[in-house]
MIFITOR-943973 format. One line per field, with one value per atom (N, C-alpha, C): residue number from 1; residue in one letter; atom name; x, y, z. Coordinates in steps of 0.1 Angstrom, whole numbers. Example, Ala and Ser with C-alpha at 12.3 -4.5 7.8 and 13.67 -1.06 7.14 Angstrom:
<sites>
i <- 1,1,1,2,2,2
aa <- A,A,A,S,S,S
at <- N,CA,C,N,CA,C
c1 <- 132,123,132,128,137,129
c2 <- -57,-45,-33,-22,-11,0
c3 <- 78,78,78,71,71,79
</sites>
This chain:
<sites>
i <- 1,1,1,2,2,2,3,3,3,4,4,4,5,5,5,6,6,6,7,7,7,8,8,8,9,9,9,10,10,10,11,11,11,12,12,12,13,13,13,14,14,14,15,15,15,16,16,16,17,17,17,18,18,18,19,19,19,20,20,20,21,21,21,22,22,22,23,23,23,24,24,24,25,25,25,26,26,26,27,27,27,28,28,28,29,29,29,30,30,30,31,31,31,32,32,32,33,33,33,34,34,34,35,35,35,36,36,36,37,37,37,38,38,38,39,39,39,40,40,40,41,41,41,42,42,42,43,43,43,44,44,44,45,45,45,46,46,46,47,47,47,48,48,48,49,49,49,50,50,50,51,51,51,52,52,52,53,53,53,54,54,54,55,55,55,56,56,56,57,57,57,58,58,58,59,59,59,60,60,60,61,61,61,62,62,62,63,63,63,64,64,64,65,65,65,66,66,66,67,67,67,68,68,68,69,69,69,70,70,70,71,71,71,72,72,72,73,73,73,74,74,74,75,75,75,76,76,76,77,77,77,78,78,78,79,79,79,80,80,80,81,81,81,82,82,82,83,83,83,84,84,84,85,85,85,86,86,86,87,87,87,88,88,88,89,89,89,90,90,90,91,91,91,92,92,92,93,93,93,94,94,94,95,95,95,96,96,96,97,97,97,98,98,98,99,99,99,100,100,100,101,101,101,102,102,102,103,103,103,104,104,104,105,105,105,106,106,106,107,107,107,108,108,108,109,109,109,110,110,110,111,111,111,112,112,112,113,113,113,114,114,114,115,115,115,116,116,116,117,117,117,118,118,118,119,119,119,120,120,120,121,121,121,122,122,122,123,123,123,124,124,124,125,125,125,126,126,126,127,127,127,128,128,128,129,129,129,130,130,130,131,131,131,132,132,132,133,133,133,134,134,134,135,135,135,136,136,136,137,137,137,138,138,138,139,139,139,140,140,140,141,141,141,142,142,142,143,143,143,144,144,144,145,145,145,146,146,146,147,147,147,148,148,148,149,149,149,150,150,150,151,151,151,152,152,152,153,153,153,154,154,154,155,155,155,156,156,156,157,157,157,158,158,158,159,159,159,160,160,160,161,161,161,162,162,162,163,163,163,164,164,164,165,165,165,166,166,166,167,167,167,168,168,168,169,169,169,170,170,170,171,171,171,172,172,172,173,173,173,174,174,174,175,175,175,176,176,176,177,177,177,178,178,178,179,179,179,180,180,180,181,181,181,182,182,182,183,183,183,184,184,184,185,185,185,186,186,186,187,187,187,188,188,188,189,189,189,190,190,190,191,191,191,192,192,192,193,193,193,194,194,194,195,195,195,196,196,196,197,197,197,198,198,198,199,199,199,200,200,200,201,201,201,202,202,202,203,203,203,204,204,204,205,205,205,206,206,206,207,207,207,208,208,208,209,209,209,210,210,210,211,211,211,212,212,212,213,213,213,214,214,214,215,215,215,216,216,216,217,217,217,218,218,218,219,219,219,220,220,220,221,221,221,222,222,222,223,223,223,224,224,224,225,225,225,226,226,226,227,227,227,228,228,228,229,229,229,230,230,230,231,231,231,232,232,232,233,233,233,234,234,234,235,235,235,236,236,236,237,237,237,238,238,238,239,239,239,240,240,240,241,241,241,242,242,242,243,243,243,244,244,244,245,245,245,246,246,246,247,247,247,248,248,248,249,249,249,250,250,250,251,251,251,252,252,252,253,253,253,254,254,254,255,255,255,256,256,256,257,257,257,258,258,258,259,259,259,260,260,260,261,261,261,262,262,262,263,263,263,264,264,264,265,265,265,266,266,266,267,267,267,268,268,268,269,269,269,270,270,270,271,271,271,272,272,272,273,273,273,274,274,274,275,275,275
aa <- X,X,X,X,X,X,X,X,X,X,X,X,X,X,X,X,X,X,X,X,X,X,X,X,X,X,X,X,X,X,X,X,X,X,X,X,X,X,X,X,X,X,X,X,X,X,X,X,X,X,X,X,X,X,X,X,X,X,X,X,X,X,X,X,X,X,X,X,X,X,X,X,X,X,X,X,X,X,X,X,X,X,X,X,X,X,X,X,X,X,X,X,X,X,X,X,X,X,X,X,X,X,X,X,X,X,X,X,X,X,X,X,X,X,X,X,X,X,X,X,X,X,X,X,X,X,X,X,X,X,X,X,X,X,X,X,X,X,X,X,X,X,X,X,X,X,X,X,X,X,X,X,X,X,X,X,X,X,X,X,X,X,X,X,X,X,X,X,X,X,X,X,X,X,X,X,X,X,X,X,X,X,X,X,X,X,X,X,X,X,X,X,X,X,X,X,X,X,X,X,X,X,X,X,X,X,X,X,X,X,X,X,X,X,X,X,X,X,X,X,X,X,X,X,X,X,X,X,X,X,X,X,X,X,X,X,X,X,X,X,X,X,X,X,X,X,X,X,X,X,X,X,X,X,X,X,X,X,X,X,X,X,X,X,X,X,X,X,X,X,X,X,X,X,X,X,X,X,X,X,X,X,X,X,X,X,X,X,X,X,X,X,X,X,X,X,X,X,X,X,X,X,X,X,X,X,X,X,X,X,X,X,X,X,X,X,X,X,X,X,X,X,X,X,X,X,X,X,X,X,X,X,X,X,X,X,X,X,X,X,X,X,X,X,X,X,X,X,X,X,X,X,X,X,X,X,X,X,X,X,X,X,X,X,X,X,X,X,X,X,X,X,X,X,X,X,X,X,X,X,X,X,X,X,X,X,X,X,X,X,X,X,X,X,X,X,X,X,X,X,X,X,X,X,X,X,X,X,X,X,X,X,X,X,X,X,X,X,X,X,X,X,X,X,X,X,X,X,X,X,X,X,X,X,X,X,X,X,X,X,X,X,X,X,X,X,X,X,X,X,X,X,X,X,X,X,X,X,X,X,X,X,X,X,X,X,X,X,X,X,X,X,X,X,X,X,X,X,X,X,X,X,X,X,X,X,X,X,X,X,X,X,X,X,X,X,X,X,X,X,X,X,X,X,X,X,X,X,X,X,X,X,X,X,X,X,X,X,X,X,X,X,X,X,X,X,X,X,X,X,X,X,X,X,X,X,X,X,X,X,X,X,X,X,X,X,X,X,X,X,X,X,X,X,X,X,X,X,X,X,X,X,X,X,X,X,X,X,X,X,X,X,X,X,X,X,X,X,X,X,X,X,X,X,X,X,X,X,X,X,X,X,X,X,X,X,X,X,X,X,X,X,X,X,X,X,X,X,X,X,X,X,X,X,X,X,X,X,X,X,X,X,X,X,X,X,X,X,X,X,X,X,X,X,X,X,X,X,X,X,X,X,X,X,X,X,X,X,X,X,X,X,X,X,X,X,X,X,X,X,X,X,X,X,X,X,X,X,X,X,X,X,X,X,X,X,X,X,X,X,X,X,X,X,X,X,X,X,X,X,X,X,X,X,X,X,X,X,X,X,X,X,X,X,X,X,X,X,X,X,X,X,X,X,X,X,X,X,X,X,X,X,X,X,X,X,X,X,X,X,X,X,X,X,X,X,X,X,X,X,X,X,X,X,X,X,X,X,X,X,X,X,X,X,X,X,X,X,X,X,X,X,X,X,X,X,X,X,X,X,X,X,X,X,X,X,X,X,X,X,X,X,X,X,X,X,X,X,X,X,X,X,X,X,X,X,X,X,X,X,X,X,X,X,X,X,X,X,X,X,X,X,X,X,X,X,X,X,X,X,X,X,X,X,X
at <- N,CA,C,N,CA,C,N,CA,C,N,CA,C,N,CA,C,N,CA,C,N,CA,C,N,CA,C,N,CA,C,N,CA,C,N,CA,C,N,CA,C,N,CA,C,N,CA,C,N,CA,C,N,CA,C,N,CA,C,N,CA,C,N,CA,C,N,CA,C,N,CA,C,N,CA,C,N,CA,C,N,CA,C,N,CA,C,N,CA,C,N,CA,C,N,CA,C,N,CA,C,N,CA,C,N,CA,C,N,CA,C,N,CA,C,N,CA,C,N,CA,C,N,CA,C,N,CA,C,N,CA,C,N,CA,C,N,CA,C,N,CA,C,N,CA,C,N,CA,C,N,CA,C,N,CA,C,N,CA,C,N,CA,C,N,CA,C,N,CA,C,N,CA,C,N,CA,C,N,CA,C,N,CA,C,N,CA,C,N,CA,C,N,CA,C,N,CA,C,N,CA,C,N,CA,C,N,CA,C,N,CA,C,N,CA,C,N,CA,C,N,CA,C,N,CA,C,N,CA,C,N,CA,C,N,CA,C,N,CA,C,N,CA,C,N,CA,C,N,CA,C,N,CA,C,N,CA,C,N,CA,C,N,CA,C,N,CA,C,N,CA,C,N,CA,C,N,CA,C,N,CA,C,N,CA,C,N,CA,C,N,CA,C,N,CA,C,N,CA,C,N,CA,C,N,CA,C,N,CA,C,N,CA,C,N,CA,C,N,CA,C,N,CA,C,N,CA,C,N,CA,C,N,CA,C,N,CA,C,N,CA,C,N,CA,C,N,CA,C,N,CA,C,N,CA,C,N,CA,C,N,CA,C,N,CA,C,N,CA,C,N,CA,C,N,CA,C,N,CA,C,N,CA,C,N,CA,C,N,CA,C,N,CA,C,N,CA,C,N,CA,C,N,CA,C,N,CA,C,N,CA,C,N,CA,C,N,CA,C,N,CA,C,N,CA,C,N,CA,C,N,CA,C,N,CA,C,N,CA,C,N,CA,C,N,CA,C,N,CA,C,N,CA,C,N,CA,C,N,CA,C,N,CA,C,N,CA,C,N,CA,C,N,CA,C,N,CA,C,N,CA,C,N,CA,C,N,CA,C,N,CA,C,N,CA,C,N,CA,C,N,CA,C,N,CA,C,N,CA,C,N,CA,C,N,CA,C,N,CA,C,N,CA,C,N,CA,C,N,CA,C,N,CA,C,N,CA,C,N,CA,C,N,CA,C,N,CA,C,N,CA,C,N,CA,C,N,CA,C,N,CA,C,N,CA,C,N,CA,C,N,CA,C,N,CA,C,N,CA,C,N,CA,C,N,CA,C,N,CA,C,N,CA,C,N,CA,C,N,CA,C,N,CA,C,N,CA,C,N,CA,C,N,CA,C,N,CA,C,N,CA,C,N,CA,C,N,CA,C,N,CA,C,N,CA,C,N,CA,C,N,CA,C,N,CA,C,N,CA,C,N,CA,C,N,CA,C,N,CA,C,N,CA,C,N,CA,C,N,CA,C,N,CA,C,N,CA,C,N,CA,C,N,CA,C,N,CA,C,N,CA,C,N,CA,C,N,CA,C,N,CA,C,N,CA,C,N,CA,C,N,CA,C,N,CA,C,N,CA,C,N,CA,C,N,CA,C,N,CA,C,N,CA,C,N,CA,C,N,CA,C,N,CA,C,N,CA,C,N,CA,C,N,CA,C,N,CA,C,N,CA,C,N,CA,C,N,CA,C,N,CA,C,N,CA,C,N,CA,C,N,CA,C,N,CA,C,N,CA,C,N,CA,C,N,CA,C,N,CA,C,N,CA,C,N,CA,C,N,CA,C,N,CA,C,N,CA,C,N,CA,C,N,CA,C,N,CA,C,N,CA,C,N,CA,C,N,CA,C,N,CA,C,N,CA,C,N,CA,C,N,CA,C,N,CA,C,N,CA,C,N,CA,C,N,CA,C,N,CA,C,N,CA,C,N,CA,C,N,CA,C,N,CA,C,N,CA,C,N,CA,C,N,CA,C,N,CA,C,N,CA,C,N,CA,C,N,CA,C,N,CA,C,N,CA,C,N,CA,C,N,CA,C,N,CA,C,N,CA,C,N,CA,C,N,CA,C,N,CA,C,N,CA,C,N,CA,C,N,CA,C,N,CA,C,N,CA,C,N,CA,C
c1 <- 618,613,597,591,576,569,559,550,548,545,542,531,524,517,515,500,502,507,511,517,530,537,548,553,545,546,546,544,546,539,540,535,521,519,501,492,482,475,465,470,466,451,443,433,423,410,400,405,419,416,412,408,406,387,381,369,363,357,353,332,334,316,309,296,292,280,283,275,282,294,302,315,320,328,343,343,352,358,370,379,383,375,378,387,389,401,385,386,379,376,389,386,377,381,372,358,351,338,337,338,332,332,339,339,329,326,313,300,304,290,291,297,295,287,288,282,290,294,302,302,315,316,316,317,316,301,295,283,267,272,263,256,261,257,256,245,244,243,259,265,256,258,256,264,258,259,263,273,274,263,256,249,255,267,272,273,278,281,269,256,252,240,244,240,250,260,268,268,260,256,246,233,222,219,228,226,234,233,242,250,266,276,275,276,277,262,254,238,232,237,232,235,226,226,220,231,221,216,203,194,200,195,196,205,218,231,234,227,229,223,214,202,211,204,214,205,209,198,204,198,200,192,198,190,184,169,161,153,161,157,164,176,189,191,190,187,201,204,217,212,212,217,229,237,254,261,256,266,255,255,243,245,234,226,238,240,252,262,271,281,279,267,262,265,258,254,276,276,293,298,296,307,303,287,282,288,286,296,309,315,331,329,322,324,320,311,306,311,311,314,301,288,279,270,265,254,244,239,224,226,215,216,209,203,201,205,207,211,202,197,186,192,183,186,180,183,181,188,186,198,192,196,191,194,189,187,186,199,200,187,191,185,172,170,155,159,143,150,140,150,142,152,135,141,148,159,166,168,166,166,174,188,191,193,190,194,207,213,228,227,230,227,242,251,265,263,250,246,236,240,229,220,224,216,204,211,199,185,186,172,169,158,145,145,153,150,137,141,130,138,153,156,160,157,158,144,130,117,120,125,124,124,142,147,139,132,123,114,104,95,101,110,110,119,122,127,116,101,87,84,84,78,84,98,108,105,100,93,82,77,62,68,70,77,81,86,97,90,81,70,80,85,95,89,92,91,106,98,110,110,124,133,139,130,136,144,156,166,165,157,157,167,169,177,174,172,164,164,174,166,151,150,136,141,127,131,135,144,154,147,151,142,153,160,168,160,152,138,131,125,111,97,90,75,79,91,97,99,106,110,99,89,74,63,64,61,65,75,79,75,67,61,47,37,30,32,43,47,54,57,62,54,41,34,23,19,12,23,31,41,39,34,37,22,10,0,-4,6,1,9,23,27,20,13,-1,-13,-12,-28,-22,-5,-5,2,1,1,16,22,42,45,55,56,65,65,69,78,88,99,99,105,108,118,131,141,141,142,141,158,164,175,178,189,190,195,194,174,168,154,142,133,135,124,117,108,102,96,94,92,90,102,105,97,99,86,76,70,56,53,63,58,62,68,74,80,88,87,79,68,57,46,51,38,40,50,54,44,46,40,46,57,64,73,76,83,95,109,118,127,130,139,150,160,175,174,180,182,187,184,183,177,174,172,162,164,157,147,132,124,113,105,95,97,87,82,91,89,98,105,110,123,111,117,112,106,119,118,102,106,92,79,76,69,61,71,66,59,69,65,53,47,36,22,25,12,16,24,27,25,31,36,51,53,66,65,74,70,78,77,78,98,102,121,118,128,129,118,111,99,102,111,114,123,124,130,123,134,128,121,123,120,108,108,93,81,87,78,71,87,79,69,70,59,47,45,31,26,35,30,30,41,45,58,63,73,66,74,68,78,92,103,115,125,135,144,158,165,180,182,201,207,218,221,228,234,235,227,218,208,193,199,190,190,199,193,187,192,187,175,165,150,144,153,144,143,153,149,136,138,128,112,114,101,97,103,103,91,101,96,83,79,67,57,60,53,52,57,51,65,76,88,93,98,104,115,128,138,137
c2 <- 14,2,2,-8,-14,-13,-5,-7,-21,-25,-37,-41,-47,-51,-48,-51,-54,-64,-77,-90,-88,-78,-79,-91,-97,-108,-103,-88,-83,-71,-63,-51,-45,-34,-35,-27,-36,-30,-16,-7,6,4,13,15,17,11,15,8,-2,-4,-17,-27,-37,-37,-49,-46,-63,-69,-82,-82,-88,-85,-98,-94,-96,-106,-109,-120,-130,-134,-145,-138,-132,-130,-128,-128,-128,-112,-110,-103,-95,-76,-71,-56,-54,-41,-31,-18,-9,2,-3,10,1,-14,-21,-20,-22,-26,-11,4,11,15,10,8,-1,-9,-18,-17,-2,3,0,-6,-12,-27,-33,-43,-56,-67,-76,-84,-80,-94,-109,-112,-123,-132,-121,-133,-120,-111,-98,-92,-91,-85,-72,-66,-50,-43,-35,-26,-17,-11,5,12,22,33,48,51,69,77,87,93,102,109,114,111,95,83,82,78,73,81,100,112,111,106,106,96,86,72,77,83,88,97,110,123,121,129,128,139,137,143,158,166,183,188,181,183,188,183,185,198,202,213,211,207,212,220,217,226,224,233,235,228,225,218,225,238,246,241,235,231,223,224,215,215,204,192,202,207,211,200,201,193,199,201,204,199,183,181,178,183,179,163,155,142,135,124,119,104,96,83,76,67,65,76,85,103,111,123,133,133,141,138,145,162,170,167,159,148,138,134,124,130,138,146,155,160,163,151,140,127,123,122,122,130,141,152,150,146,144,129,119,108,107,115,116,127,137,150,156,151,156,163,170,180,171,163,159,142,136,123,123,134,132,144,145,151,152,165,170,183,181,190,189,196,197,185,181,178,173,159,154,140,134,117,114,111,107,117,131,142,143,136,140,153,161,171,164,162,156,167,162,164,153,154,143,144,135,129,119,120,106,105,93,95,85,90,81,73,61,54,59,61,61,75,86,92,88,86,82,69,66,52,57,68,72,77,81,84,99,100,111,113,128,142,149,163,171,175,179,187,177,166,155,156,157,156,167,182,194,192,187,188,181,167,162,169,173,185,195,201,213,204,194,185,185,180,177,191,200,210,220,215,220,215,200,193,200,206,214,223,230,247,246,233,236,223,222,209,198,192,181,166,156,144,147,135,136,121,119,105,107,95,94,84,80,72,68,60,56,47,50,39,47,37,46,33,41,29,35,47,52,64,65,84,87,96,99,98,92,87,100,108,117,129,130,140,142,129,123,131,135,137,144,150,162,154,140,135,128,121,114,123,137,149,148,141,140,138,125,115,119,130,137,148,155,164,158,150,143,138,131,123,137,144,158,167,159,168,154,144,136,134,134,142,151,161,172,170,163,158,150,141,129,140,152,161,166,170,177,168,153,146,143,148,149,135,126,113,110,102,105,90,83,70,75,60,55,43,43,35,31,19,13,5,7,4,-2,-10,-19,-6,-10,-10,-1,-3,9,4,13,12,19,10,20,36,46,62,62,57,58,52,42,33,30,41,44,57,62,72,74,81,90,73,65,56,43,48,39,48,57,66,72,62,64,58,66,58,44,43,34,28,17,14,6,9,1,0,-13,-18,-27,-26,-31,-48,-59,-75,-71,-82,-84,-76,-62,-55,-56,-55,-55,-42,-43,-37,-38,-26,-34,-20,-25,-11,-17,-24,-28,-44,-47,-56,-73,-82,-98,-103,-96,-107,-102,-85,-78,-81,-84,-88,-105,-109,-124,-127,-119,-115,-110,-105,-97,-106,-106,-121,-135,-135,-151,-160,-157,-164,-165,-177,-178,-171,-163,-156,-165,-162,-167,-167,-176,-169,-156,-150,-139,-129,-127,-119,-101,-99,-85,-83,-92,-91,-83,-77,-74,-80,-91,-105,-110,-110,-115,-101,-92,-80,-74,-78,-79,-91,-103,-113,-107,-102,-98,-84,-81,-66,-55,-52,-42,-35,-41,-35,-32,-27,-30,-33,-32,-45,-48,-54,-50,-50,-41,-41,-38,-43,-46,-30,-26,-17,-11,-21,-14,-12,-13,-12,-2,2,16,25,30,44,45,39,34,32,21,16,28,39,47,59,59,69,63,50,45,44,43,45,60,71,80,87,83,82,79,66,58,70,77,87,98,100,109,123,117,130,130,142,146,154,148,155,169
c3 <- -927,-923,-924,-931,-929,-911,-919,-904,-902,-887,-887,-878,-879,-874,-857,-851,-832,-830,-838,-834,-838,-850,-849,-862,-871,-880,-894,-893,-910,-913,-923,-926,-923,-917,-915,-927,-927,-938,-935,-943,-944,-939,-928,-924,-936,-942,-946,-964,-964,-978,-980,-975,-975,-970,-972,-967,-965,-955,-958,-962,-973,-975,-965,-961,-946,-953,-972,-968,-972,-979,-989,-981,-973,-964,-971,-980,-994,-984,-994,-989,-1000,-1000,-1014,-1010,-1021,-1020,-1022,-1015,-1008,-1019,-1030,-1043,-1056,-1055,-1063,-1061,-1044,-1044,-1047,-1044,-1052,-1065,-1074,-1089,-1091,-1083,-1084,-1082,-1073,-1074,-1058,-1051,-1039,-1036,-1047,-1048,-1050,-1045,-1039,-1057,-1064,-1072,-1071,-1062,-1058,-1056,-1049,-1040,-1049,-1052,-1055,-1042,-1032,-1021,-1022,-1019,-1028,-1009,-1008,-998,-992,-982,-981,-991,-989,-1003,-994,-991,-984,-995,-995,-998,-1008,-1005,-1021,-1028,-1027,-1039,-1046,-1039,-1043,-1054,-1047,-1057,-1072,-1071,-1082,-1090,-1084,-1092,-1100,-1095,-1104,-1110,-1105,-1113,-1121,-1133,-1144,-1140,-1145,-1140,-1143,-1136,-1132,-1132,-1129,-1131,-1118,-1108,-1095,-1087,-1082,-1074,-1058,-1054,-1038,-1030,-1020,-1014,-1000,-995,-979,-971,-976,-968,-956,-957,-945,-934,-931,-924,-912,-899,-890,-880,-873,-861,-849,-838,-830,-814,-804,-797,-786,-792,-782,-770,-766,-755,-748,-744,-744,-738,-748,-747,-742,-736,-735,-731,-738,-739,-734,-742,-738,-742,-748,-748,-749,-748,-754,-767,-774,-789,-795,-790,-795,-794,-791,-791,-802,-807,-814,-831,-830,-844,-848,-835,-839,-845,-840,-849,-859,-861,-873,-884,-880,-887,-894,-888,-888,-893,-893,-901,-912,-917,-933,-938,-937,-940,-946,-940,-941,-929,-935,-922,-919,-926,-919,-930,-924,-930,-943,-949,-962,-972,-986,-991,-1007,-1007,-1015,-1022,-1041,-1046,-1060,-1069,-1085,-1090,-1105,-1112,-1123,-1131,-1141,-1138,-1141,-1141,-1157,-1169,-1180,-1187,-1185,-1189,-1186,-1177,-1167,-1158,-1154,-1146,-1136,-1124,-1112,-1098,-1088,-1075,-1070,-1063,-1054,-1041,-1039,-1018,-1021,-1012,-1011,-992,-988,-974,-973,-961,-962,-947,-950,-934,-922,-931,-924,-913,-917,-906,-897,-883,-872,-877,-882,-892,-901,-906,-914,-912,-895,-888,-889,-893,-896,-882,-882,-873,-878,-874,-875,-889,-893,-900,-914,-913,-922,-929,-922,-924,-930,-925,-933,-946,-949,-960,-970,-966,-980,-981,-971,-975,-985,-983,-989,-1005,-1008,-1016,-1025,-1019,-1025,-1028,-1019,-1021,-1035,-1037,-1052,-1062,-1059,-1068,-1075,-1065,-1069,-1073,-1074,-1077,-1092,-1098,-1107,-1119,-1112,-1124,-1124,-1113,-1116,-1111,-1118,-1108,-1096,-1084,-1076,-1075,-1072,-1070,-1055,-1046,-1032,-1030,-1024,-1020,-1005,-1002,-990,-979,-969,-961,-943,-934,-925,-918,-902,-888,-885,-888,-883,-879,-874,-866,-855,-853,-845,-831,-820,-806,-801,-804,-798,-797,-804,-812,-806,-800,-796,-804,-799,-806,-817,-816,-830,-841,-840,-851,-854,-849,-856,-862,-860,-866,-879,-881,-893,-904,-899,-909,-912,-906,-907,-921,-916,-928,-939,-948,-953,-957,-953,-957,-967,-959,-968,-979,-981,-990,-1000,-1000,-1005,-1014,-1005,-1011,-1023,-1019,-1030,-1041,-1038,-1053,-1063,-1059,-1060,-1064,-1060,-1063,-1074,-1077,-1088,-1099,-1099,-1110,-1117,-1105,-1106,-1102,-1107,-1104,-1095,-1084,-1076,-1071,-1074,-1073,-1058,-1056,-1044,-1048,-1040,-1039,-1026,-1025,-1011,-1010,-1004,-999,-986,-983,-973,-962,-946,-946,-947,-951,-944,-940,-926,-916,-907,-900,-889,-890,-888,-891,-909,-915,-925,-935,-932,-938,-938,-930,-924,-932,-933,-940,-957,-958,-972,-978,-974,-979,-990,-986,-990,-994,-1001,-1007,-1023,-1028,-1041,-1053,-1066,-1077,-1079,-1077,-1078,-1069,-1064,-1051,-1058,-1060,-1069,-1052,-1052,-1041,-1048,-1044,-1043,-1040,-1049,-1041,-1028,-1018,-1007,-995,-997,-992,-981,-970,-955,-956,-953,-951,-941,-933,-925,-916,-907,-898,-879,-879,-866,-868,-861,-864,-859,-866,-868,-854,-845,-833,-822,-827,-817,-822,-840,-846,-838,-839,-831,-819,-809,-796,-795,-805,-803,-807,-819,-826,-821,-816,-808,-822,-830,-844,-846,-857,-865,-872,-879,-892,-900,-912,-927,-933,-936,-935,-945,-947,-954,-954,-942,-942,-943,-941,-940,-954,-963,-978,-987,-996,-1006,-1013,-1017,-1023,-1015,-1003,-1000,-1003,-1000,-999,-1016,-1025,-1042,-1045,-1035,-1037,-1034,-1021,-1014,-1021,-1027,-1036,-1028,-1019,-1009,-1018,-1029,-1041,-1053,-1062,-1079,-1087,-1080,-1087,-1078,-1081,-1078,-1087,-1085,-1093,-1092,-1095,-1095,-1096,-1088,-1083,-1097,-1107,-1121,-1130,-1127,-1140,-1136,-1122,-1115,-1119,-1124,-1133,-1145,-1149,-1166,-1160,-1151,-1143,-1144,-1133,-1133,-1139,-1149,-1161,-1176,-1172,-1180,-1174,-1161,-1156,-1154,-1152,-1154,-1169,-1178,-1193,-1193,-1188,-1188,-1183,-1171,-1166,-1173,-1179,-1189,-1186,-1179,-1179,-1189,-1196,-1211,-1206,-1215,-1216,-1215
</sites>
């Protein structure tokens, strides 16, 4: 007999294959939108991205090597919110099958040899710990070691408030790693992805030769409504868009989630990286 449903009206649909997109509300099978890149045939609504995926969308296949997977958030203030932090970071765990929210290493980009950062929001929302800040550091710092440009993949509620002064330390070291890539003339992308913010976009986010952001993508350092509250202003519709932020010259394009690697192997090129 057919599983059936909690009402009892007919067969139930298998957990996690179906998916509704949250902007044209359309109704897609779960193995299509990732053949699509995650990107909604319908309306073009460009998804979250899990962080391995979105390593295997840009590195060229068997090219990648990763760094320091070993690396892991411990909580040094034994923080507790609606659960404690170690309770937090265990489920994190177990729902991505990743150690930390971002994921760094060697590889090739359409026979580029680059460093890669990608961060994944589906951990802690993508928020910059101390061991998150490490890993781009030492991501930049491989950069330097091995003559590479490096390609960052951003997506970030900000830095981890589970941290406190540990995780805004971050943006400090990060931002000096980001420097000396800039002193030693290594090129240095930025992908901006839905969202980034706050810590993130204060820092390492916004210190690229080049800023390439995703359609629709949400960006900004704190959210619209505290913005307002504060200047006692309306703001502008779409103020925190990618689209408004490529108008005001806070981007240098945007680009369609299929034609991203190809972008930034071409802008790569431009910079002067050789196969």
């Amino acid at each position: 007999m057919p599983d059936k449903t909690a009402s009892g009206r007919g067969p139930a649909v298998p957990s996690g294959l179906m998916v509704k997109c949250p902007t044209c509300g359309e109704t897609l099978y779960s193995k299509q939108l990732e053949e699509n890149l995650f990107v909604c045939p319908h309306c073009d609504h460009h998804g979250k991205v899990p962080g391995r995926k979105r390593v295997n969308q840009l590195a060229d296949e068997g090219s990648f090597v990763e760094y320091d997977d070993e690396l892991r958030s411990v909580d040094p203030l034994g923080f507790v919110d609606r659960k404690p932090y170690a309770k937090r970071l265990e489920a994190a765990v177990k729902k991505t099958g990743e150690g930390e929210a971002v994921i760094c290493g060697l590889g090739e980009l359409d026979g580029l040899p680059v460093s890669l950062a990608v961060m994944d929001f589906m951990f802690i929302g993508g928020s910059m710990g101390s061991v998150v800040g490490e890993k781009i550091t030492r991501a930049m710092e491989r950069a330097l070691a091995k003559k590479r440009a490096m390609v960052m993949v951003c997506t970030s509620g900000g830095a981890r408030m589970q941290e406190g002064i540990l995780s805004l330390m971050q943006m400090a070291k990060t931002s000096a790693a980001c420097a000396r890539l800039r002193e030693a003339g290594l090129p240095y992308l930025v992908v901006l992805t839905d969202p980034t913010t706050a810590g993130v976009m204060a820092s390492y986010a916004q210190l690229g030769d080049v800023h390439v952001a995703e359609p629709g993508a949400l960006m900004g350092f704190t959210g619209a409504r505290v913005i307002e509250q504060t200047i006692k202003q309306k703001l502008p519709p779409g103020f925190q868009s990618s689209e408004f932020q490529l108008e005001h010259g806070f981007v240098d394009l945007i680009c369609h989630r299929h034609q991203l690697k190809a972008t930034l192997a071409r802008l790569l090129r431009l910079l002067g990286v050789e196969d």
